[in-house]
C-alpha atoms as one frame of an Amber mdcrd trajectory, in Angstrom:
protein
   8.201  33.750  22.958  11.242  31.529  24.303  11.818  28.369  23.420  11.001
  27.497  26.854   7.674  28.894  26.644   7.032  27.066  23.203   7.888  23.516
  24.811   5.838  24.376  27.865   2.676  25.280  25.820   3.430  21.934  23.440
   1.085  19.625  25.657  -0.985  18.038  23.164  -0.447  15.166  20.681   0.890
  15.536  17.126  -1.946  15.254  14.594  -2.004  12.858  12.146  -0.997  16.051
   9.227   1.871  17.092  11.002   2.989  13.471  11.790   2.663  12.816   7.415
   4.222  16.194   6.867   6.985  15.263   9.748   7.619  11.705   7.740   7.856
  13.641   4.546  10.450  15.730   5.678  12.487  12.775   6.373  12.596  13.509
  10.066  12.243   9.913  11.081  12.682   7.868  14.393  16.202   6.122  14.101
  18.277   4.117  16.758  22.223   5.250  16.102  23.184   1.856  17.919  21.047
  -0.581  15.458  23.694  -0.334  12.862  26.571  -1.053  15.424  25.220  -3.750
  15.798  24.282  -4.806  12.455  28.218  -4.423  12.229  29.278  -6.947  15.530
  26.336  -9.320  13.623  28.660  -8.893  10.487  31.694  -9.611  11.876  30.471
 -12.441  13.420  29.169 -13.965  10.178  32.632 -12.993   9.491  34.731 -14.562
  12.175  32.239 -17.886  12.140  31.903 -18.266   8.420  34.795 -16.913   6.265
  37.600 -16.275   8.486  38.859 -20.167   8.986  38.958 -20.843   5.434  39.967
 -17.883   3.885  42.330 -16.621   5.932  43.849 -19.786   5.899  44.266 -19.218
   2.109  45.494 -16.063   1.832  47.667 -16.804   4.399  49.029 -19.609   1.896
  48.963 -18.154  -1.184  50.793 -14.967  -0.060  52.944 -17.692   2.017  54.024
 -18.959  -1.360  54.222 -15.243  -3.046  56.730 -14.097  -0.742  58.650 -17.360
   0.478  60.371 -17.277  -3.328  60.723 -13.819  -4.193  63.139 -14.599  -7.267
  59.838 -16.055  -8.976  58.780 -12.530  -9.395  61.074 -10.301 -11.544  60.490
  -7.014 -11.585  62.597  -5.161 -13.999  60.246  -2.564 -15.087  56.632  -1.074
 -14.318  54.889  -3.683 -15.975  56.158  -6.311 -13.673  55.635  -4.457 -10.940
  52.069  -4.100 -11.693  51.674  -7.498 -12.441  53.273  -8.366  -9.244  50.346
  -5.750  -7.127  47.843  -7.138  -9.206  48.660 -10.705  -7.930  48.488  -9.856
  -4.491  45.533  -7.394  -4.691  43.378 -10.345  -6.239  44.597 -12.934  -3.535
  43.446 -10.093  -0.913  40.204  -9.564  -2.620  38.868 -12.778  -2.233  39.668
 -12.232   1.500  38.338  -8.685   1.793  35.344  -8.055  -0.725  33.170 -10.870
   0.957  33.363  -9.564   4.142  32.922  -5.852   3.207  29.923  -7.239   1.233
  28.153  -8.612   4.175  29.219  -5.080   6.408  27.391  -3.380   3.585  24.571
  -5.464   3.563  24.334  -5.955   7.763  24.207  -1.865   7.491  21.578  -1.006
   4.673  19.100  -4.266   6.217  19.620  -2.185   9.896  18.052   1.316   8.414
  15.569  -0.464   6.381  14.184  -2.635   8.883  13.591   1.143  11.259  12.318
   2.929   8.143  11.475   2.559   4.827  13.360   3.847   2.093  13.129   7.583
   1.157  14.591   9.959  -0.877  14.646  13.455   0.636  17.001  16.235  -0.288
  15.682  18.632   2.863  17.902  16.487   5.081  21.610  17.267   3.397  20.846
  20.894   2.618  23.330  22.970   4.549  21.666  24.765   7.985  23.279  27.549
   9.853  21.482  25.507  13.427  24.231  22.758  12.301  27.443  25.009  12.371
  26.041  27.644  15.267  27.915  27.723  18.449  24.808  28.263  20.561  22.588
  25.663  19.063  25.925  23.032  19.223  26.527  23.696  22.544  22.786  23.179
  23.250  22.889  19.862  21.256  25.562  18.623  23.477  24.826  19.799  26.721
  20.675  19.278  26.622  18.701  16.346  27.403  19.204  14.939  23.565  22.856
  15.288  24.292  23.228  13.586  28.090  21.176  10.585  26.359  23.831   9.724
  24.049  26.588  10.407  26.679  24.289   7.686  28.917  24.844   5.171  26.016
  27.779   5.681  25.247  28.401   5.495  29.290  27.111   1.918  28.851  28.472
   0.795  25.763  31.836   1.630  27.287  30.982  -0.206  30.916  29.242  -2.805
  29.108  32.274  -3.833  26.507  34.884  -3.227  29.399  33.066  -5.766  31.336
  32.372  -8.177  29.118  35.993  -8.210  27.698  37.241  -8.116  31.246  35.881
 -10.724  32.548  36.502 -13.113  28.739  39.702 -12.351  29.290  40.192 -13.128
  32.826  38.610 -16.868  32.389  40.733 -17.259  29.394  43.994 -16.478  30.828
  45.435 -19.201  31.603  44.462 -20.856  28.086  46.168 -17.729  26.523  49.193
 -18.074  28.605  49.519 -22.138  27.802  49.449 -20.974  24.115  52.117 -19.468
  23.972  54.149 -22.570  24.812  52.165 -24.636  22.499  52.275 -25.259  18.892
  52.172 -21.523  17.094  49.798 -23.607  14.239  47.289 -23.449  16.840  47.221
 -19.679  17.961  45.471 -18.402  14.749  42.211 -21.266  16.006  42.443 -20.000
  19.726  42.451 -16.219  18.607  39.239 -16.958  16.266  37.635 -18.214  19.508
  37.915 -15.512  21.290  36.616 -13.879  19.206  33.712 -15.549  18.691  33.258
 -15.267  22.482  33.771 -11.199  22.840  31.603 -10.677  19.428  29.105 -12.881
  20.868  28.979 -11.504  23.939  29.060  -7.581  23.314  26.346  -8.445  20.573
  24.304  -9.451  23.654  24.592  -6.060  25.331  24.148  -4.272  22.182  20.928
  -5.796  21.489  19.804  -4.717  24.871  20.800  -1.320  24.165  19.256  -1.112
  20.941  15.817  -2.491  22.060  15.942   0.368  24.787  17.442   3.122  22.533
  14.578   2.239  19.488  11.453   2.701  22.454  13.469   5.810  23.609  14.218
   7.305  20.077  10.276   6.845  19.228   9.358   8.288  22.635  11.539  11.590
  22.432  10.606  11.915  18.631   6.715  11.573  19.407   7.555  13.895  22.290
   9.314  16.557  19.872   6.250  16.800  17.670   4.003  17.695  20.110   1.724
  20.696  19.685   0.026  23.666  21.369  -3.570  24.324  21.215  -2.753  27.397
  18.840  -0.980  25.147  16.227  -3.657  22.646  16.365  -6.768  25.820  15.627
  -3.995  26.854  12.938  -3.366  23.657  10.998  -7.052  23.204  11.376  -7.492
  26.905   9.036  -5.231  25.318   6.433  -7.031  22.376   5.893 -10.441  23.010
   6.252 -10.150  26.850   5.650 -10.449  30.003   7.690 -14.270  29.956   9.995
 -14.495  33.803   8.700 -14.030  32.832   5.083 -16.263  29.999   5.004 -19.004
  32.370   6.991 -18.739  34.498   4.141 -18.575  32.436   1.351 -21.860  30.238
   2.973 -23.275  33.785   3.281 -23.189  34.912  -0.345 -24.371  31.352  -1.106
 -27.579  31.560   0.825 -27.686  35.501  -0.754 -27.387  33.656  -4.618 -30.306
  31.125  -3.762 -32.628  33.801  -2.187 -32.058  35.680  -5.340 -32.905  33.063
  -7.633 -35.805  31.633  -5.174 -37.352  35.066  -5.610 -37.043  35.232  -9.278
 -38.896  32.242  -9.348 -41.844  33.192  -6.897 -43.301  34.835 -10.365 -43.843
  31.446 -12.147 -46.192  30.181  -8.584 -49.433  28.957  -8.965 -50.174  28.866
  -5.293 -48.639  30.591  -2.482 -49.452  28.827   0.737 -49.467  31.036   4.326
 -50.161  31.393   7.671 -50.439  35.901   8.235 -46.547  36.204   8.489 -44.158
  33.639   9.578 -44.475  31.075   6.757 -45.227  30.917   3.286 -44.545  28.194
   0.805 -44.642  29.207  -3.040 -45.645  25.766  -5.603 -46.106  25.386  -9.357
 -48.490  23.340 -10.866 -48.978  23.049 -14.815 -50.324  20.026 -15.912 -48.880
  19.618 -18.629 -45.390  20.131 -17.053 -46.331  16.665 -15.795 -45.260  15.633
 -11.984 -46.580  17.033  -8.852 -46.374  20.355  -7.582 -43.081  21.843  -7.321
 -41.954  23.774  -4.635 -40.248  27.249  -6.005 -39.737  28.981  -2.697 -39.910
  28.702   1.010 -39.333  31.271   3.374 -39.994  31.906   7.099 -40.544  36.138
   8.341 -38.881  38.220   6.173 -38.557  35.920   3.604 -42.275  34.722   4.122
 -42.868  38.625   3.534 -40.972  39.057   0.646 -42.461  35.962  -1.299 -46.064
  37.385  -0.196 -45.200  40.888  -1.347 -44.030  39.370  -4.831 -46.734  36.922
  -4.908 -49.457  40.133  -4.679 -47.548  42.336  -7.200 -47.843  39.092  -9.593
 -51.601  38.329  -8.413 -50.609  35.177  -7.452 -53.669  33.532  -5.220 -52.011
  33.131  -1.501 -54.077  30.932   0.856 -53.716  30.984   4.513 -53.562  27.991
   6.056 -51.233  27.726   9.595 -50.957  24.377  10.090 -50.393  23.206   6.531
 -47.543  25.991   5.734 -45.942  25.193   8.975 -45.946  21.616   8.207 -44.594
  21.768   4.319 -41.955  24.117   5.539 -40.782  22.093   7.998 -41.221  18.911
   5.235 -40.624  20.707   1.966 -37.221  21.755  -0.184 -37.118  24.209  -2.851
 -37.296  23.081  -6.503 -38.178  19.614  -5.146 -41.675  18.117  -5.383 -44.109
  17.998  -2.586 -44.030  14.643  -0.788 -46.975  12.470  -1.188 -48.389  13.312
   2.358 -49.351  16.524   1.248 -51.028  15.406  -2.337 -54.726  15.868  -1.235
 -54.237  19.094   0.786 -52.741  20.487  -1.940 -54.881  19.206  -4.846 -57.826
  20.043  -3.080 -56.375  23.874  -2.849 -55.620  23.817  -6.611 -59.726  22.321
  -7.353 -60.704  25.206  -5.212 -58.629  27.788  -6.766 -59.325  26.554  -9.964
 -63.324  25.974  -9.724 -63.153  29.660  -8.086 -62.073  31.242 -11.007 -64.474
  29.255 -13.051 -63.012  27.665 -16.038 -61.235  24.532 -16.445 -57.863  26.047
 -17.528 -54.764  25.774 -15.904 -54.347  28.271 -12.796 -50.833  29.911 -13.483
 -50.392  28.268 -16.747 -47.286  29.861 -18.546
Protein backbone atom coordinates (compact mmCIF):
# COMPACT_ATOMS: atom_id res chain seq x y z
CA UNK A 1 0.00 0.00 0.00
CA UNK A 2 1.40 3.66 -0.79
CA UNK A 3 1.97 6.01 1.50
CA UNK A 4 -0.77 7.84 -0.03
CA UNK A 5 -3.16 5.21 0.59
CA UNK A 6 -1.94 4.86 4.33
CA UNK A 7 -2.63 8.73 5.02
CA UNK A 8 -5.93 8.50 3.19
CA UNK A 9 -7.20 5.52 5.31
CA UNK A 10 -5.65 7.44 8.68
CA UNK A 11 -9.11 9.20 9.47
CA UNK A 12 -9.56 8.46 12.97
CA UNK A 13 -8.07 9.87 16.21
CA UNK A 14 -4.90 8.61 17.92
CA UNK A 15 -5.78 6.49 20.96
CA UNK A 16 -4.73 7.28 24.13
CA UNK A 17 -1.83 3.92 23.83
CA UNK A 18 -0.40 5.13 20.83
CA UNK A 19 -0.41 8.81 22.03
CA UNK A 20 1.76 7.27 25.58
CA UNK A 21 3.76 5.05 23.31
CA UNK A 22 4.23 8.24 20.78
CA UNK A 23 5.44 10.44 24.07
CA UNK A 24 7.71 7.62 25.02
CA UNK A 25 9.43 7.60 21.95
CA UNK A 26 10.30 11.12 22.45
CA UNK A 27 8.36 12.20 19.40
CA UNK A 28 7.03 15.32 21.01
CA UNK A 29 5.23 18.57 19.78
CA UNK A 30 8.02 21.35 19.64
CA UNK A 31 7.91 24.99 18.19
CA UNK A 32 11.63 25.53 16.40
CA UNK A 33 10.93 29.41 16.81
CA UNK A 34 10.30 29.33 20.83
CA UNK A 35 13.96 29.15 21.43
CA UNK A 36 14.73 32.08 18.95
CA UNK A 37 13.07 33.78 20.86
CA UNK A 38 14.10 32.74 24.18
CA UNK A 39 17.46 34.06 22.55
CA UNK A 40 16.10 37.95 21.36
CA UNK A 41 14.51 37.70 25.28
CA UNK A 42 18.24 37.00 26.28
CA UNK A 43 19.81 39.50 24.55
CA UNK A 44 17.57 41.87 25.67
CA UNK A 45 18.18 41.08 29.35
CA UNK A 46 21.50 41.52 27.87
CA UNK A 47 21.46 44.84 26.13
CA UNK A 48 19.04 46.36 29.14
CA UNK A 49 20.85 44.89 32.08
CA UNK A 50 24.60 44.14 31.61
CA UNK A 51 25.68 45.83 28.58
CA UNK A 52 25.91 49.65 30.08
CA UNK A 53 27.94 48.68 32.91
CA UNK A 54 30.03 46.11 31.80
CA UNK A 55 30.93 47.04 28.69
CA UNK A 56 31.77 50.17 30.02
CA UNK A 57 34.35 48.25 32.14
CA UNK A 58 35.91 46.18 29.94
CA UNK A 59 36.10 48.83 27.75
CA UNK A 60 38.28 50.54 30.63
CA UNK A 61 40.18 48.01 31.92
CA UNK A 62 41.42 46.79 28.49
CA UNK A 63 41.62 50.78 27.85
CA UNK A 64 44.27 50.77 30.52
CA UNK A 65 45.88 47.20 29.37
CA UNK A 66 46.73 48.39 26.09
CA UNK A 67 47.16 52.33 26.45
CA UNK A 68 50.75 51.35 28.36
CA UNK A 69 51.98 48.40 26.73
CA UNK A 70 55.59 48.72 28.37
CA UNK A 71 53.72 47.68 31.74
CA UNK A 72 53.55 44.26 30.32
CA UNK A 73 56.93 42.57 29.56
CA UNK A 74 56.90 39.71 27.84
CA UNK A 75 60.23 38.11 27.56
CA UNK A 76 59.28 34.57 27.67
CA UNK A 77 56.11 32.16 27.67
CA UNK A 78 55.31 32.73 31.08
CA UNK A 79 54.68 36.36 30.57
CA UNK A 80 52.93 35.87 27.77
CA UNK A 81 50.52 33.71 29.48
CA UNK A 82 50.20 35.88 32.21
CA UNK A 83 49.54 38.66 29.89
CA UNK A 84 46.30 36.25 28.00
CA UNK A 85 45.29 35.35 31.27
CA UNK A 86 44.76 39.07 32.21
CA UNK A 87 42.75 39.83 29.39
CA UNK A 88 40.80 36.52 29.21
CA UNK A 89 39.56 37.23 32.91
CA UNK A 90 38.67 40.98 32.12
CA UNK A 91 36.59 39.39 29.05
CA UNK A 92 35.02 36.82 31.19
CA UNK A 93 33.30 38.94 33.39
CA UNK A 94 31.88 40.49 30.16
CA UNK A 95 31.09 37.24 28.34
CA UNK A 96 30.19 34.34 30.89
CA UNK A 97 27.11 36.35 32.28
CA UNK A 98 25.60 36.80 29.21
CA UNK A 99 26.26 33.28 27.80
CA UNK A 100 24.79 32.20 31.19
CA UNK A 101 21.49 33.80 30.68
CA UNK A 102 21.53 32.46 26.58
CA UNK A 103 21.88 29.09 28.23
CA UNK A 104 19.35 29.50 30.62
CA UNK A 105 16.68 31.62 28.10
CA UNK A 106 17.26 28.22 25.87
CA UNK A 107 16.86 25.17 28.34
CA UNK A 108 13.55 27.34 30.22
CA UNK A 109 12.13 27.53 26.21
CA UNK A 110 12.16 23.45 25.75
CA UNK A 111 11.09 22.88 29.21
CA UNK A 112 8.26 25.08 29.33
CA UNK A 113 6.90 22.89 25.64
CA UNK A 114 7.88 19.57 27.23
CA UNK A 115 9.06 18.04 30.08
CA UNK A 116 12.31 16.65 30.45
CA UNK A 117 13.14 13.20 28.94
CA UNK A 118 15.80 11.08 28.33
CA UNK A 119 15.42 9.01 25.15
CA UNK A 120 18.21 7.44 23.18
CA UNK A 121 15.64 6.36 20.08
CA UNK A 122 15.89 9.98 18.96
CA UNK A 123 19.96 10.25 18.19
CA UNK A 124 20.25 6.72 16.84
CA UNK A 125 21.42 7.01 13.27
CA UNK A 126 18.33 6.38 10.46
CA UNK A 127 18.92 5.70 6.85
CA UNK A 128 15.16 8.09 6.32
CA UNK A 129 17.67 10.96 7.67
CA UNK A 130 20.52 10.61 4.99
CA UNK A 131 18.06 9.20 1.95
CA UNK A 132 17.76 11.34 -1.04
CA UNK A 133 14.11 10.49 -1.60
CA UNK A 134 12.84 10.92 1.89
CA UNK A 135 15.11 14.51 2.04
CA UNK A 136 13.78 15.70 -0.89
CA UNK A 137 10.28 14.79 0.41
CA UNK A 138 11.08 16.57 3.75
CA UNK A 139 11.81 19.68 1.90
CA UNK A 140 9.50 19.86 -0.76
CA UNK A 141 6.14 18.42 1.26
CA UNK A 142 3.72 20.21 3.27
CA UNK A 143 6.14 19.86 6.58
CA UNK A 144 8.73 21.49 4.42
CA UNK A 145 6.63 24.65 2.67
CA UNK A 146 5.58 25.36 6.49
CA UNK A 147 8.94 26.18 7.56
CA UNK A 148 9.75 28.00 4.24
CA UNK A 149 6.26 30.12 5.24
CA UNK A 150 8.05 31.07 8.54
CA UNK A 151 10.93 31.61 7.61
CA UNK A 152 9.09 33.79 4.68
CA UNK A 153 7.84 35.86 7.65
CA UNK A 154 10.57 35.98 9.93
CA UNK A 155 12.52 37.45 7.04
CA UNK A 156 9.52 40.11 5.97
CA UNK A 157 8.81 40.61 9.48
CA UNK A 158 12.63 41.60 10.70
CA UNK A 159 13.16 43.52 7.30
CA UNK A 160 10.25 45.58 8.21
CA UNK A 161 10.65 46.21 11.47
CA UNK A 162 14.39 47.18 11.05
CA UNK A 163 13.38 49.21 8.04
CA UNK A 164 11.20 51.24 9.25
CA UNK A 165 13.58 51.72 13.08
CA UNK A 166 15.95 52.75 10.97
CA UNK A 167 14.22 55.12 8.80
CA UNK A 168 12.71 57.19 11.99
CA UNK A 169 16.10 57.11 13.46
CA UNK A 170 18.01 58.54 10.70
CA UNK A 171 18.38 61.65 11.24
CA UNK A 172 19.40 60.99 15.06
CA UNK A 173 22.08 58.59 13.58
CA UNK A 174 23.29 61.08 11.15
CA UNK A 175 23.49 64.07 14.03
CA UNK A 176 25.70 61.51 15.91
CA UNK A 177 28.13 61.43 14.04
CA UNK A 178 28.90 65.12 14.53
CA UNK A 179 28.35 64.87 18.16
CA UNK A 180 30.43 63.83 20.99
CA UNK A 181 31.86 60.06 20.02
CA UNK A 182 31.31 59.42 24.20
CA UNK A 183 27.81 59.34 23.29
CA UNK A 184 27.59 56.83 20.27
CA UNK A 185 28.18 53.66 22.41
CA UNK A 186 24.46 55.05 24.56
CA UNK A 187 22.67 55.78 21.13
CA UNK A 188 23.81 52.32 19.62
CA UNK A 189 22.46 50.48 22.96
CA UNK A 190 19.14 52.19 22.10
CA UNK A 191 18.69 50.96 19.13
CA UNK A 192 19.04 48.20 20.10
CA UNK A 193 16.77 48.03 22.61
CA UNK A 194 14.27 49.27 20.00
CA UNK A 195 15.00 46.45 17.09
CA UNK A 196 15.27 43.60 20.00
CA UNK A 197 12.14 44.88 21.32
CA UNK A 198 10.45 45.08 18.41
CA UNK A 199 11.38 41.76 16.44
CA UNK A 200 10.64 40.06 19.94
CA UNK A 201 7.10 41.31 19.22
CA UNK A 202 6.80 39.50 15.90
CA UNK A 203 8.48 36.52 17.17
CA UNK A 204 6.07 36.02 19.85
CA UNK A 205 3.36 36.16 17.30
CA UNK A 206 5.01 33.61 15.34
CA UNK A 207 5.64 31.36 18.06
CA UNK A 208 2.04 31.44 19.48
CA UNK A 209 0.94 30.44 15.82
CA UNK A 210 3.80 27.94 15.12
CA UNK A 211 3.11 26.06 18.89
CA UNK A 212 -1.06 25.63 17.80
CA UNK A 213 0.31 24.57 14.33
CA UNK A 214 3.13 22.17 15.57
CA UNK A 215 0.37 20.45 18.00
CA UNK A 216 -2.14 20.40 15.13
CA UNK A 217 0.16 18.66 12.42
CA UNK A 218 1.63 16.34 15.22
CA UNK A 219 -2.00 15.26 16.43
CA UNK A 220 -2.68 15.05 12.70
CA UNK A 221 0.47 12.67 12.07
CA UNK A 222 -0.71 10.18 14.66
CA UNK A 223 -3.82 9.56 13.32
CA UNK A 224 -5.03 6.03 12.70
CA UNK A 225 -6.99 3.69 10.42
CA UNK A 226 -9.73 1.54 11.55
CA UNK A 227 -7.31 -1.56 11.02
CA UNK A 228 -4.67 -0.17 13.48
CA UNK A 229 -7.23 0.70 15.96
CA UNK A 230 -8.92 -3.47 15.78
CA UNK A 231 -5.00 -4.26 15.92
CA UNK A 232 -3.79 -2.32 18.95
CA UNK A 233 -7.05 -3.40 20.42
CA UNK A 234 -5.59 -7.53 19.98
CA UNK A 235 -2.47 -6.43 21.84
CA UNK A 236 -3.99 -5.14 24.70
CA UNK A 237 -6.87 -6.96 25.42
CA UNK A 238 -5.80 -10.12 23.41
CA UNK A 239 -6.81 -11.84 20.21
CA UNK A 240 -11.23 -12.46 20.15
CA UNK A 241 -10.17 -16.15 18.82
CA UNK A 242 -7.85 -16.77 21.72
CA UNK A 243 -9.97 -15.54 24.37
CA UNK A 244 -13.03 -17.73 22.65
CA UNK A 245 -10.90 -20.54 23.23
CA UNK A 246 -9.43 -20.06 26.34
CA UNK A 247 -13.30 -19.05 27.85
CA UNK A 248 -14.17 -22.32 26.05
CA UNK A 249 -11.88 -24.76 27.85
CA UNK A 250 -12.85 -22.81 30.99
CA UNK A 251 -16.53 -23.52 30.80
CA UNK A 252 -15.21 -27.36 29.56
CA UNK A 253 -12.98 -27.47 33.23
CA UNK A 254 -16.16 -26.37 35.31
CA UNK A 255 -18.60 -28.80 33.53
CA UNK A 256 -16.09 -31.41 34.35
CA UNK A 257 -15.79 -30.72 37.85
CA UNK A 258 -19.73 -29.78 38.16
CA UNK A 259 -20.30 -33.34 37.00
CA UNK A 260 -17.92 -34.94 39.32
CA UNK A 261 -19.76 -33.43 41.91
CA UNK A 262 -23.43 -34.38 40.80
CA UNK A 263 -22.41 -37.83 42.79
CA UNK A 264 -22.26 -36.18 46.28
CA UNK A 265 -26.37 -34.64 45.51
CA UNK A 266 -28.93 -35.26 47.79
CA UNK A 267 -31.64 -33.90 45.60
CA UNK A 268 -31.79 -33.36 42.00
CA UNK A 269 -34.52 -30.92 41.16
CA UNK A 270 -36.31 -31.09 37.35
CA UNK A 271 -38.75 -30.21 35.09
CA UNK A 272 -38.72 -33.63 32.09
CA UNK A 273 -35.68 -32.07 30.19
CA UNK A 274 -34.70 -28.53 30.04
CA UNK A 275 -33.66 -27.89 33.66
CA UNK A 276 -32.30 -29.61 36.46
CA UNK A 277 -30.67 -28.25 39.55
CA UNK A 278 -28.42 -30.78 41.64
CA UNK A 279 -28.20 -29.63 45.89
CA UNK A 280 -26.47 -31.17 48.90
CA UNK A 281 -27.79 -31.26 52.12
CA UNK A 282 -25.96 -32.97 55.23
CA UNK A 283 -26.81 -31.65 58.34
CA UNK A 284 -24.13 -31.89 59.90
CA UNK A 285 -22.15 -30.09 57.12
CA UNK A 286 -24.07 -27.22 58.71
CA UNK A 287 -25.52 -24.28 56.27
CA UNK A 288 -28.21 -24.58 53.78
CA UNK A 289 -28.35 -26.55 50.81
CA UNK A 290 -25.64 -26.18 48.43
CA UNK A 291 -26.02 -26.03 44.96
CA UNK A 292 -23.41 -28.62 43.14
CA UNK A 293 -24.67 -28.32 39.60
CA UNK A 294 -26.98 -26.55 37.27
CA UNK A 295 -27.54 -27.29 33.86
CA UNK A 296 -30.13 -26.44 31.15
CA UNK A 297 -30.74 -29.47 27.96
CA UNK A 298 -27.89 -31.34 27.55
CA UNK A 299 -26.45 -30.51 30.58
CA UNK A 300 -29.91 -30.95 32.42
CA UNK A 301 -29.55 -34.54 30.71
CA UNK A 302 -26.30 -35.32 31.69
CA UNK A 303 -26.79 -34.38 35.50
CA UNK A 304 -30.15 -36.59 35.30
CA UNK A 305 -28.34 -39.47 33.64
CA UNK A 306 -25.59 -39.29 36.51
CA UNK A 307 -28.05 -38.58 39.11
CA UNK A 308 -29.97 -42.19 38.09
CA UNK A 309 -26.70 -44.19 37.75
CA UNK A 310 -25.98 -42.82 41.48
CA UNK A 311 -29.80 -43.33 42.61
CA UNK A 312 -29.95 -40.00 43.45
CA UNK A 313 -33.92 -39.06 44.11
CA UNK A 314 -34.76 -36.40 41.12
CA UNK A 315 -38.06 -34.53 41.63
CA UNK A 316 -39.86 -32.82 38.93
CA UNK A 317 -41.01 -29.72 39.60
CA UNK A 318 -41.19 -26.95 36.39
CA UNK A 319 -41.68 -23.98 37.96
CA UNK A 320 -39.33 -24.37 40.91
CA UNK A 321 -36.21 -25.67 38.65
CA UNK A 322 -36.88 -22.93 36.26
CA UNK A 323 -36.90 -20.45 38.95
CA UNK A 324 -33.55 -21.68 41.02
CA UNK A 325 -31.82 -21.85 37.71
CA UNK A 326 -32.54 -18.67 36.76
CA UNK A 327 -31.72 -17.57 40.77
CA UNK A 328 -29.13 -20.15 41.72
CA UNK A 329 -25.01 -20.44 41.23
CA UNK A 330 -23.08 -23.49 41.55
CA UNK A 331 -21.27 -24.28 44.83
CA UNK A 332 -23.21 -21.34 46.33
CA UNK A 333 -26.09 -21.78 48.78
CA UNK A 334 -29.68 -21.52 47.88
CA UNK A 335 -31.08 -18.06 48.63
CA UNK A 336 -33.51 -17.81 51.38
CA UNK A 337 -36.58 -17.53 48.98
CA UNK A 338 -36.31 -20.97 48.19
CA UNK A 339 -35.75 -22.38 52.01
CA UNK A 340 -39.32 -23.87 52.43
CA UNK A 341 -39.67 -25.32 48.89
CA UNK A 342 -36.72 -26.95 49.35
CA UNK A 343 -36.95 -28.15 52.98
CA UNK A 344 -40.23 -29.32 52.41
CA UNK A 345 -38.70 -31.60 49.37
CA UNK A 346 -35.94 -32.87 51.71
CA UNK A 347 -39.03 -33.80 54.75
CA UNK A 348 -40.68 -35.56 51.91
CA UNK A 349 -37.78 -37.37 50.61
CA UNK A 350 -36.66 -38.10 53.84
CA UNK A 351 -40.11 -39.28 55.61
CA UNK A 352 -40.44 -41.39 52.18
CA UNK A 353 -37.69 -43.44 52.82
CA UNK A 354 -38.71 -43.82 56.39
CA UNK A 355 -36.02 -43.24 58.84
CA UNK A 356 -34.75 -40.18 60.31
CA UNK A 357 -31.21 -40.38 58.81
CA UNK A 358 -29.67 -38.11 56.62
CA UNK A 359 -30.79 -38.53 52.80
CA UNK A 360 -27.34 -38.59 50.90
CA UNK A 361 -25.33 -38.54 53.97
CA UNK A 362 -21.58 -39.23 53.03
Amino acid sequence: MSEGADKESQTEEPTEKKIADTIEKGNLPTSREAPILASLLAAMGVVAFQARENAAELAGNLKVTFENPTQWSIGNSIDALQFLHVVTVQSARFVLPATGLFLIAGVLASLLQNPPQINLERIRPKFSNVSPTQGWGRMFGKRGWTEFGKSLFKFSAVTIIVGWILSSDLPLLLKTMFSDPLLLPETILDLSMRLLAAVSIATIVLVAADLLFSRILWRRDLRMSKQEIKDEMKQSEGDPAIKARQRQIARERNRKRMMAAVPKATVIIANPTHYAIALRYVREEGGAPLVVAKGVDLIALKIREIGEAHDIPIVEDKLLARSMYDHVDVDQMIPPQFFKAVAELIYYLHSRNGSRAEIGAA
